[in-house]
C-alpha positions as CSV (number, residue, x, y, z in Angstrom):
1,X,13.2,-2.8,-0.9
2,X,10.6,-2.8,-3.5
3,X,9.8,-0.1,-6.4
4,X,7.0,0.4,-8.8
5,X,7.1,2.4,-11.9
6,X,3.4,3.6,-12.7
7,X,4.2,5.2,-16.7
8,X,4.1,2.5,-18.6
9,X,0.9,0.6,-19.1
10,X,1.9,-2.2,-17.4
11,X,3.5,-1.2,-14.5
12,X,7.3,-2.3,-13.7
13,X,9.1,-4.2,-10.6
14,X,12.0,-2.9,-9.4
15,X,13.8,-4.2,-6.3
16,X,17.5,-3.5,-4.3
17,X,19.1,-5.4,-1.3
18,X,18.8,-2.0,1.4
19,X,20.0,-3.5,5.3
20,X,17.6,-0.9,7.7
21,X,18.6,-0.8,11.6
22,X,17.6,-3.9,13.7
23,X,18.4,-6.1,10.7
24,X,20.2,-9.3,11.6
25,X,20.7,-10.2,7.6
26,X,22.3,-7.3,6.0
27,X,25.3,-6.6,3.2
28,X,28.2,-7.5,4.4
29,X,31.3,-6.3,2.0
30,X,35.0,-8.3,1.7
31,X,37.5,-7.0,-0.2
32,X,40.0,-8.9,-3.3
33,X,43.2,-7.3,-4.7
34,X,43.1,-8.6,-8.8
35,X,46.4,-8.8,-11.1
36,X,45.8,-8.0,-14.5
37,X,48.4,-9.9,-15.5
38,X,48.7,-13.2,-13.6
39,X,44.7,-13.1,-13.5
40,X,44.9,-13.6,-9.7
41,X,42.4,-13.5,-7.1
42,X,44.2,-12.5,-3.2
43,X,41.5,-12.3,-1.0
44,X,42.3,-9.8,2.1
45,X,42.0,-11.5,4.9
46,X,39.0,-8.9,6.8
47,X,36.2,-10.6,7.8
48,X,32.8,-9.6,6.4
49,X,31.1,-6.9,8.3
50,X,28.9,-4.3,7.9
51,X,30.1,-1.1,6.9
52,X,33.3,-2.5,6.2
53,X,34.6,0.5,4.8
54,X,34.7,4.1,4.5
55,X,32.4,5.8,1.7
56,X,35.1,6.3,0.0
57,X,36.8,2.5,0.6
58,X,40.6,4.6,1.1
59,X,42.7,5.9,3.7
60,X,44.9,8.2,1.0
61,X,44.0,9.6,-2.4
62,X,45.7,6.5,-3.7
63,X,45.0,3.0,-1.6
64,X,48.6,2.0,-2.8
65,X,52.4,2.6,-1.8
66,X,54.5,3.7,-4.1
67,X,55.5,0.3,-5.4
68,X,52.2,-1.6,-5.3
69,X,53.1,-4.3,-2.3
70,X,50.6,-2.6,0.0
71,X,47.3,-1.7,0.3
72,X,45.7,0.8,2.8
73,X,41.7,0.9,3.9
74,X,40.0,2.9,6.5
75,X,37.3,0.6,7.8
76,X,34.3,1.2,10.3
77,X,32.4,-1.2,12.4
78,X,28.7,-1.2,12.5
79,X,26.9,2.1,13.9
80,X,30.6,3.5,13.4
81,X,31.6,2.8,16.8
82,X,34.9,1.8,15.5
83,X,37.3,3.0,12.9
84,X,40.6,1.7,11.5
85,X,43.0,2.0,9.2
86,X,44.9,-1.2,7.9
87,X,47.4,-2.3,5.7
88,X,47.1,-4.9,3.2
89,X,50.4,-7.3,1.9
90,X,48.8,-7.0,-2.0
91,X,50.5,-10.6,-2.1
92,X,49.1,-12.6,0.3
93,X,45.9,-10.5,1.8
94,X,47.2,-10.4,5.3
95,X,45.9,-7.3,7.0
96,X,47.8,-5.3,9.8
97,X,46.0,-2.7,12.2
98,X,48.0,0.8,11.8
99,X,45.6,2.9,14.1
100,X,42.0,2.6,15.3
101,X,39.6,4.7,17.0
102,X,36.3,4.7,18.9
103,X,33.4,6.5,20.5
104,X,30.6,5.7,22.7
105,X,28.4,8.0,20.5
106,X,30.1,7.3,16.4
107,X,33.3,8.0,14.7
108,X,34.0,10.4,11.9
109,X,36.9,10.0,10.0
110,X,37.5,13.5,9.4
111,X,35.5,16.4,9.2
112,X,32.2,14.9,6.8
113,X,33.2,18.2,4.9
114,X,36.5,17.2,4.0
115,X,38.2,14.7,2.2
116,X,39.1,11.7,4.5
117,X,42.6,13.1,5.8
118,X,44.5,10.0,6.6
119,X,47.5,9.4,5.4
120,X,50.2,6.6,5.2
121,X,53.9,7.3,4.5
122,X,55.8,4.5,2.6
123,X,57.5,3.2,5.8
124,X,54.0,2.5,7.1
125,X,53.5,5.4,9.7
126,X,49.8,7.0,9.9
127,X,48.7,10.2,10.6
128,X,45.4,9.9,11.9
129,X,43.1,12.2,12.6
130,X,40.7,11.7,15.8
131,X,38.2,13.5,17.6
132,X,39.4,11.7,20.9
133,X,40.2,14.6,23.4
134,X,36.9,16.2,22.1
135,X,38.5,18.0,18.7
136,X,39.4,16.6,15.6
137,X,43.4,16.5,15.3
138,X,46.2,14.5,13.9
139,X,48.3,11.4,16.0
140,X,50.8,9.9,14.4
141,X,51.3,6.1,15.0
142,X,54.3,4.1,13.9
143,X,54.6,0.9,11.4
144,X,53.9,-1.2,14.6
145,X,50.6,0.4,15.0
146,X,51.5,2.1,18.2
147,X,50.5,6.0,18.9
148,X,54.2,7.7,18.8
149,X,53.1,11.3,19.1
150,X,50.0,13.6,18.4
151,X,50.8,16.5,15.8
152,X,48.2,18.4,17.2
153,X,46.5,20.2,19.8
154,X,43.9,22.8,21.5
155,X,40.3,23.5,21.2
156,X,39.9,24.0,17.4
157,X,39.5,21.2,14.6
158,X,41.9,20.1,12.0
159,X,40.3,19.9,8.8
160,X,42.1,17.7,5.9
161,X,46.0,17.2,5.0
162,X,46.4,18.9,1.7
163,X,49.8,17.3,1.4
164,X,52.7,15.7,2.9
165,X,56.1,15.6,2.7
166,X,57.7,12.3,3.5
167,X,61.7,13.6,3.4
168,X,61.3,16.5,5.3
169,X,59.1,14.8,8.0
170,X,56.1,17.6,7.0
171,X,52.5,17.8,6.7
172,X,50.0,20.6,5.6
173,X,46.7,20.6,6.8
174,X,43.4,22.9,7.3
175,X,41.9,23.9,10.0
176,X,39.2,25.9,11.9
177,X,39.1,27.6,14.9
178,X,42.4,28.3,16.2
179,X,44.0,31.8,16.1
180,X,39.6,33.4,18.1
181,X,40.2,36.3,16.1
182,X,38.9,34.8,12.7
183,X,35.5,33.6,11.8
184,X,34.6,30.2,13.2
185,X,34.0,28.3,10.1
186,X,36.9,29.3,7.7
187,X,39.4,26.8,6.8
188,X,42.6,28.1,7.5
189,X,46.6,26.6,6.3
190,X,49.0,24.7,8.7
191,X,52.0,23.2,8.3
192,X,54.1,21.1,11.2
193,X,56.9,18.3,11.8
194,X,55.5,15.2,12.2
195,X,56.4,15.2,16.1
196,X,54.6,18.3,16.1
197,X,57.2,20.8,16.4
198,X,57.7,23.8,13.4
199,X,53.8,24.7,13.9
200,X,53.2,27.2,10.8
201,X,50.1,29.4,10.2
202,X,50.3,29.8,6.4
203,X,47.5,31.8,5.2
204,X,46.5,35.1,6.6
205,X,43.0,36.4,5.1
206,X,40.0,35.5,7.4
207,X,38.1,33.6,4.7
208,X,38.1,30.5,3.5
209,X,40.5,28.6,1.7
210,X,40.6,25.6,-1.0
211,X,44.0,24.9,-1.1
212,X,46.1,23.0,-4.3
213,X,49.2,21.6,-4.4
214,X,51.6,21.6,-6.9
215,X,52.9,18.5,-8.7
216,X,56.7,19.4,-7.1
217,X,54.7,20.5,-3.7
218,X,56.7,23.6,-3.7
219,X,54.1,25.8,-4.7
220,X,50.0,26.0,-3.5
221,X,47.1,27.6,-5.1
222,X,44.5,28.8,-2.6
223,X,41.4,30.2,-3.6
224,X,39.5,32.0,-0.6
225,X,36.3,33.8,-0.2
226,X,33.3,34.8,2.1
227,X,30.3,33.8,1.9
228,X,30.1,37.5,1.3
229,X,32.9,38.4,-0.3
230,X,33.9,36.7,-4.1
231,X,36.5,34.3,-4.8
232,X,40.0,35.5,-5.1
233,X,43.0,32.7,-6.4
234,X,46.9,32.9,-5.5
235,X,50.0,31.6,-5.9
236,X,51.8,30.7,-2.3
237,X,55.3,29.8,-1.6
238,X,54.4,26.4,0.1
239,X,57.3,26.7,2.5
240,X,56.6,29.8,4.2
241,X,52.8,30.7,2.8
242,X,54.0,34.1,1.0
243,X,51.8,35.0,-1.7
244,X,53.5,34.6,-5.1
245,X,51.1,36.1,-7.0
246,X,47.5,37.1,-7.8
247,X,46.0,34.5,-10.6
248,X,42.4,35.4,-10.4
249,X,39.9,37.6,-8.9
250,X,36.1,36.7,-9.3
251,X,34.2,39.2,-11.6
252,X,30.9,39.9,-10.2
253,X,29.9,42.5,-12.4
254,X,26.9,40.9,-13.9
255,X,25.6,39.8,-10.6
256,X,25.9,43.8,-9.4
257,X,24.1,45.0,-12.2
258,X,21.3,42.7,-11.5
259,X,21.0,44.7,-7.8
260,X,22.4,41.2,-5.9
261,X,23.9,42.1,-2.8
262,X,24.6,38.5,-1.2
263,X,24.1,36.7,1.8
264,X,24.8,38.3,5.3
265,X,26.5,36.2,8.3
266,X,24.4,36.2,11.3
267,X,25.6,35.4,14.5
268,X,23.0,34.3,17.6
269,X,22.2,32.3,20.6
270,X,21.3,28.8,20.1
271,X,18.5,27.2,22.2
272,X,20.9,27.2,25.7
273,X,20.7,30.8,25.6
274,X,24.8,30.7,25.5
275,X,26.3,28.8,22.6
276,X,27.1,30.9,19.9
277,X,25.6,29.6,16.8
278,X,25.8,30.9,13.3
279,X,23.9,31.7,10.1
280,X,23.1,32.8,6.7
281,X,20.1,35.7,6.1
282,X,19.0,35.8,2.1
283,X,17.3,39.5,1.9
284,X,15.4,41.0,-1.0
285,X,17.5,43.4,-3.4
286,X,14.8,45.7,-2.6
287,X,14.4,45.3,1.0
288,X,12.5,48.1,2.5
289,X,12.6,48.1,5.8
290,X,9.5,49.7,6.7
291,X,7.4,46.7,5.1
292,X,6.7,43.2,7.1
293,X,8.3,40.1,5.5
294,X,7.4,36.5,6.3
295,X,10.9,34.4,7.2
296,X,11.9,30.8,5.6
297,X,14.4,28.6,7.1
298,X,15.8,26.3,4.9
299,X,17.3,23.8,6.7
300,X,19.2,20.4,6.8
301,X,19.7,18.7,9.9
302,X,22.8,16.6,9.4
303,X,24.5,15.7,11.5
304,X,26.6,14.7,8.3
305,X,26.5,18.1,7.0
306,X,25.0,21.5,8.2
307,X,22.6,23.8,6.8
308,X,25.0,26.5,5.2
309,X,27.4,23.9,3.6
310,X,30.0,26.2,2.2
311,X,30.6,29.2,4.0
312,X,32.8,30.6,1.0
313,X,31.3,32.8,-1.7
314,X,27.0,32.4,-2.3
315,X,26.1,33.9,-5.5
316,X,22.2,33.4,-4.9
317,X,21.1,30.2,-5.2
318,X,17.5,29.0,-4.6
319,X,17.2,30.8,-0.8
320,X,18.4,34.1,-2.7
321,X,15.8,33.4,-5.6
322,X,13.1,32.9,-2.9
323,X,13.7,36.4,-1.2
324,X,13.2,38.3,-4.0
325,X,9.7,36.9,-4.0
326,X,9.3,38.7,-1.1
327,X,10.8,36.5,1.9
328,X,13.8,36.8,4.2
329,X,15.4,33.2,4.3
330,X,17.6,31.9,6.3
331,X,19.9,28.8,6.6
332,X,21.5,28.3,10.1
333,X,24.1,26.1,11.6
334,X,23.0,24.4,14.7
335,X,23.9,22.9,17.3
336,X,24.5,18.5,16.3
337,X,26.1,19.9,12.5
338,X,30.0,19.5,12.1
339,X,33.0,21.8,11.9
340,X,33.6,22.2,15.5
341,X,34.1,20.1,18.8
342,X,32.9,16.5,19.3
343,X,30.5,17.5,21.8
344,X,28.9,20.1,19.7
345,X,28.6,17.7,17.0
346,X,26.9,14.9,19.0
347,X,24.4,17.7,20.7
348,X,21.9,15.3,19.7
349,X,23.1,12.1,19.2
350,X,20.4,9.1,19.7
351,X,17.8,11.8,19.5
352,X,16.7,12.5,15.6
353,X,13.8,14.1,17.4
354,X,16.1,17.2,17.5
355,X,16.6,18.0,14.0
356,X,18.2,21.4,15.5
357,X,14.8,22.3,15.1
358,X,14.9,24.1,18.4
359,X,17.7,26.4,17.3
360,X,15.9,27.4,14.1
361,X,12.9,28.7,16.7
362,X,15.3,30.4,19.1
363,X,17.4,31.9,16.1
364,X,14.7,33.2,14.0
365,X,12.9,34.7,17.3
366,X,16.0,36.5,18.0
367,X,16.6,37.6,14.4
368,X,12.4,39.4,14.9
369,X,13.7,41.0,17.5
370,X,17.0,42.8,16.0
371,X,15.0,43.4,12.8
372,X,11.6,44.9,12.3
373,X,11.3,43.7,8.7
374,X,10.7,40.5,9.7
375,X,6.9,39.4,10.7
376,X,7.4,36.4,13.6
377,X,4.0,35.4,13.1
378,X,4.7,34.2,9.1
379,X,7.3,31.7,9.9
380,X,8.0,28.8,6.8
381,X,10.1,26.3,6.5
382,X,11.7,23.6,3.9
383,X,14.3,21.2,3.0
384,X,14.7,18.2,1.3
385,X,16.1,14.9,2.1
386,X,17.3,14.9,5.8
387,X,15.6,18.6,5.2
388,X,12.6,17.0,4.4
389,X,12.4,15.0,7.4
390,X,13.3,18.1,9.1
391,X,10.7,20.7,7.9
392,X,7.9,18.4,8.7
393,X,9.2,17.4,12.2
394,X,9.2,21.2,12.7
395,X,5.6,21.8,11.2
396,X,4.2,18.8,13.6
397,X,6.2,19.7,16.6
398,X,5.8,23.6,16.9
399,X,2.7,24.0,15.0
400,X,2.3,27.5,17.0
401,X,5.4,28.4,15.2
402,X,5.9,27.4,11.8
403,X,3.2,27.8,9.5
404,X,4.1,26.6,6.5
405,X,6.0,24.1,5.6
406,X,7.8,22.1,2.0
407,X,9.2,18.8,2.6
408,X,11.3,17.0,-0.2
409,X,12.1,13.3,-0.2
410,X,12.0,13.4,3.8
411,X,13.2,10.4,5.7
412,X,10.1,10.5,8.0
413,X,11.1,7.3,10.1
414,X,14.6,6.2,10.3
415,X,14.2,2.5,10.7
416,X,13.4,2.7,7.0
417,X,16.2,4.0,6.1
418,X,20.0,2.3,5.8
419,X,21.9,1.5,8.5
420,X,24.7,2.9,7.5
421,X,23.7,6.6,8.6
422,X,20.9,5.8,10.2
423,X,22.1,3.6,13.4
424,X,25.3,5.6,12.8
425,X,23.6,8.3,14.1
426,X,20.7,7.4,16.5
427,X,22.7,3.8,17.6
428,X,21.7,0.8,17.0
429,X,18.2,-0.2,17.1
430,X,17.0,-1.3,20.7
431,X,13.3,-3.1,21.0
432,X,11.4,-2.7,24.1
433,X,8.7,-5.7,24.1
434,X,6.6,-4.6,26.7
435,X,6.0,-1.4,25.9
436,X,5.9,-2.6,21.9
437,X,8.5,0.1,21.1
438,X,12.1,1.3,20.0
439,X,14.6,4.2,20.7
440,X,13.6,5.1,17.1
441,X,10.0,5.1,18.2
442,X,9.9,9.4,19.1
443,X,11.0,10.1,15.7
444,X,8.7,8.9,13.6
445,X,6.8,12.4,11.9
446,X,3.6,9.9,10.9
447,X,3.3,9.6,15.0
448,X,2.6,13.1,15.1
449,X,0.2,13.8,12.3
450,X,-2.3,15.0,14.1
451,X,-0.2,17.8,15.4
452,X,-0.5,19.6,12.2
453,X,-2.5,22.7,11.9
454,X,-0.5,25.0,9.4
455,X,0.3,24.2,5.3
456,X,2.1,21.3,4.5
457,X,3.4,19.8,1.3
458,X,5.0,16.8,1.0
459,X,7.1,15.4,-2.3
460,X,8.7,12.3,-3.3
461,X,10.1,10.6,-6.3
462,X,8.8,7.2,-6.5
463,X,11.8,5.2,-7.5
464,X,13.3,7.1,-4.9
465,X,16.3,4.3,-4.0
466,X,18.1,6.4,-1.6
467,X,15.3,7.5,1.0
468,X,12.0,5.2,0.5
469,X,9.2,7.1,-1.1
470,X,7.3,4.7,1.4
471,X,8.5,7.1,4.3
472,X,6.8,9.8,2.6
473,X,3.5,7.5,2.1
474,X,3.2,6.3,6.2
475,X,3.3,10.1,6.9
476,X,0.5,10.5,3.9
477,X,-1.7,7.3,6.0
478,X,-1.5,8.9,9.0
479,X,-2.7,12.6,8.2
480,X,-5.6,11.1,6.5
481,X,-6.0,8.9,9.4
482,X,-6.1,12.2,11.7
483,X,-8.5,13.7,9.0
484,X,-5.4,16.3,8.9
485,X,-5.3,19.0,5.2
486,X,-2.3,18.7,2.9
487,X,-0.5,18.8,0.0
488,X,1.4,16.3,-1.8
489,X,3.2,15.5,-5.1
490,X,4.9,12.1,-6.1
491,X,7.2,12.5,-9.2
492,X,7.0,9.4,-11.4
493,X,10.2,7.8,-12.2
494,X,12.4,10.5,-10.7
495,X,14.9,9.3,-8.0
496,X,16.4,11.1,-4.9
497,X,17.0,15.1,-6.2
498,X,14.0,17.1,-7.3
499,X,15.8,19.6,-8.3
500,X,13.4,20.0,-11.6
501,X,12.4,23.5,-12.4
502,X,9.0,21.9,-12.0
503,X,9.3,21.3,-8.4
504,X,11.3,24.5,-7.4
505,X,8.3,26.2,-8.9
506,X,6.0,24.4,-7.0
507,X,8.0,25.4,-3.5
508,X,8.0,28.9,-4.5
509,X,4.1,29.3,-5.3
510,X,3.5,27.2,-2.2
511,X,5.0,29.8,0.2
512,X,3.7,32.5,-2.0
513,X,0.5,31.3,-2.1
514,X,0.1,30.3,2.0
515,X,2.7,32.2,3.7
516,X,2.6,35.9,1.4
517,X,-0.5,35.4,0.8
518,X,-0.3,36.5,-3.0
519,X,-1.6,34.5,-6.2
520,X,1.5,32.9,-8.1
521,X,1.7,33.1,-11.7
522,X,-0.3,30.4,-13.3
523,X,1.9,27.4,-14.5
524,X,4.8,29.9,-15.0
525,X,7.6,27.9,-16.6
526,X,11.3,28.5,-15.1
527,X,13.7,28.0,-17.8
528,X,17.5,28.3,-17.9
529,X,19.4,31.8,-18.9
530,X,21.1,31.1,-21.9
531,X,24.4,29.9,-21.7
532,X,27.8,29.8,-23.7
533,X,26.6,26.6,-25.2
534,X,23.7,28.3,-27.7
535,X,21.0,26.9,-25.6
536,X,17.8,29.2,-24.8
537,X,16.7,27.1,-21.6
538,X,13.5,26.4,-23.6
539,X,13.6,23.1,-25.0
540,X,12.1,20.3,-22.2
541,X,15.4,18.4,-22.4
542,X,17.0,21.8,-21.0
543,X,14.1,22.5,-18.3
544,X,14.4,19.0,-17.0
545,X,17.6,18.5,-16.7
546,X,18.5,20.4,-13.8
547,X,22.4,19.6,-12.6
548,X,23.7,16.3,-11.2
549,X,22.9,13.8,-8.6
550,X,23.9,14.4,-5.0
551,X,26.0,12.5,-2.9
552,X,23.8,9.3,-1.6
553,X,23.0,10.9,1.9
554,X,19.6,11.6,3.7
């Protein structure tokens, strides 16, 4: 995949191998165990393939027993389809199958949320998670690589094992779901034997909890919150889940003074008219209720991820920072996101198309009608990355709807972008010679440019090596060549996040501008607060450098 930096006077070459779906030719990774000392080379004897391995290349925080002899790798065939963890002799490279799984639609190894939770005991048995009967739970198979018994059970999904106890036969674990009488999406603590029996619930607050375990696993620190409520830390007993102690409780006092009131927790019908689907509403500190406001969604499709992301404490944010401008914004999960059952979660498989795009309508026309602060006729939308893609598929394909609408970085046509998520999610790429065509075809957003009839703005960084700025350029060629209005802004030399106070400001005065109505201020500068550090947010290097990079996902 070529790249072109345009700054210097002569412009620069750049260039990375990138495998996209249909590709006969693409990466295809092996793996070596080194000694330091001997200066060996053991090749392990997997044969090359595509997406050999998981994204994080383990199936345990450390790929090692305790003694170094064995090696353990959760490994995924192309478009996912398979997954399986293996064991490695560190001496000779031989590989053994411990567990596998598989799906007509893909495999996850665990919640894309949570840490990978598989985890190998030093006599080689696995406890596996799988989505199998529908919901993500934990099997246990034995050194032989044969199922001996599942741990759990029941419609509800196991998050990640937050530790295990090899003597005592004993695993913790999260999960979501269980008890109906908590909110949907808040991790919760387990414990059980490893043939299931001794089931323990061992927190009690509906909220939810990032759990810590102690070096000597007799103790747990578990911070929980809501997305409403701050962050509160304790000391459990990791035996029977009794609270210890209080360490910490989140002070919020400056936020308070500042009239922030947080995020409220929505609950609606997605576009069936029955699932129950959830969401996040961003309101003004100085709502008034008798006034009109235009709506944002702010939305990532996944199916990797949902639009909310955390549903622990939000203490503002951009979609917070955007309602005081004057706009109710909302981020909703829809129906293809994670978190709950299998099928939910492949609502849309093979059909990028989606987006969840038709939930955001239903929800947002539901949300009108509970409130009457909220004008239906002013909807916008934006989102960047898989977002991106997202927002404009949503501007093109209810332009009756959404009339405004900031796209960052969008992966407009999946066929250029990797096959690792990409055919992971819509399948492998299928050609259809007569009709000169692919399953990929429908989602292309440049194939529906001449949809477009509300405010558009597009932005890409052109060394972009994550998603192509070149998916952001076909959709550019084809509004022109539909003689179609927008915006657009390509950021020299900046790569996948545009999170520069530059381009936030330009989002804001965009909806402002086109979806208020209202004149933003003219090249006002957003700087940092100052900090701890000394630093008054003024200086360029401080304004541009706005927080890290994010994981390498559309």
């Amino acid at each position: 995949m070529p790249y072109i930096s345009y700054t210097t006077q002569r412009p620069r070459a750049f260039s990375q191998p990138y495998a996209l779906p249909g590709d006969t030719v693409i990466p295809k990774p092996g793996f070596h165990i080194l000694n330091r000392e001997s200066k060996s080379n053991v090749r392990v004897a997997l044969d090359p393939a595509p997406a050999q391995a998981s994204w994080n290349l383990s199936a345990r925080d450390s790929t090692w027993n305790a003694k170094s002899t064995r090696a353990y790798l959760s490994t995924l065939s192309r478009a996912s389809k398979v997954a399986t963890v293996v064991e490695i002799d560190a001496a000779t490279g031989v590989v053994k199958r411990l567990a596998v799984d598989s799906s007509k639609t893909f495999v996850e190894l665990g919640n894309p949320v949570d840490p990978t939770p598989n985890y190998v005991t030093e006599d080689a048995e696995t406890l596996f998670w799988s989505e199998r009967d529908g919901w993500g739970h934990l099997y246990r198979y034995g050194a032989d690589g044969q199922l001996k018994n599942r741990i759990t059970e029941g419609p509800w999904q196991v998050g990640t094992i937050v530790a295990v106890d090899e003597k005592l036969k004993r695993v913790w674990f999260t999960g979501r779901g269980r008890e109906g009488d908590g909110f949907l999406y808040h991790a919760q603590l387990y414990s059980a034997n490893f043939d299931g029996s001794g089931f323990q619930k061992l927190t009690t607050e509906d909220a939810d909890h990032r759990i810590t375990v102690s070096p000597n696993g007799r103790y747990l620190v578990d911070t929980y919150s809501r997305i409403e409520t701050p962050s509160v830390t304790v000391l459990r007993d990791a035996a029977t889940g009794r609270v210890i102690r209080t360490l910490e409780k989140a002070d919020v006092s400056q936020l308070a003074t500042l009239g922030f009131k947080g995020a409220k927790v929505f609950t609606v019908k997605a576009r069936d008219g029955v699932t129950d689907i959830y969401g996040v509403m961003y309101l003004p500190s100085n709502l008034d209720t008798a006034r009109r406001y235009p709506i944002i969604s702010n939305i990532y499709p996944g199916p990797q991820v949902g639009s909310v992301g955390s549903w622990g404490y939000k203490a503002g944010g951009e979609p917070q920072a955007l309602a005081e401008l004057g706009f109710v914004v909302v981020q909703i999960d829809h129906m293809g996101t994670p978190l709950r059952s299998k099928a939910f979660h492949d609502s849309y498989y093979g059909n990028f198309t989606d987006n969840g795009v038709p939930d955001h309508v239903a929800a947002i026309k539901q949300l009108a009608s509970r409130h009457g602060f909220i004008d239906i006729d002013r909807v916008g939308i934006f989102g960047h990355s898989g977002g991106g893609f997202a927002s404009t598929d949503a501007i093109l394909r209810y332009p009756d709807f959404f009339k405004v609408a900031v796209a960052g970085a969008g992966n407009h046509d999946n066929r250029s972008y990797n096959i690792y998520w990409a055919e992971k999610y819509q399948g492998l790429l299928r050609r259809d010679t007569l009709r000169r065509s692919d399953n990929f075809d429908s989602q292309s957003n440049a194939a529906m440019a001449a949809n477009l009839r509300g405010r558009l703005l597009l932005m890409h960084g052109d060394m972009d090596d994550n998603v192509h700025p070149a998916m952001t350029i076909q959709v550019v060629d084809a509004l022109i060549k539909a003689n179609r209005t927008f915006d657009l802004i390509i950021a020299p030399n900046r790569p996948h996040s545009l999170n520069e106070p530059y381009f936030v400001r330009r989002r804001w005065d965009y909806f402002v501008q086109h979806l208020l109505g209202a004149t933003p201020p003219d090249n006002y500068l957003i700087v940092r607060p100052a900090d701890a550090g000394g630093g008054d947010g003024n200086s360029p290097d401080e304004a541009e450098d706005e927080g890290a990079e994010p994981p390498r996902l559309p």
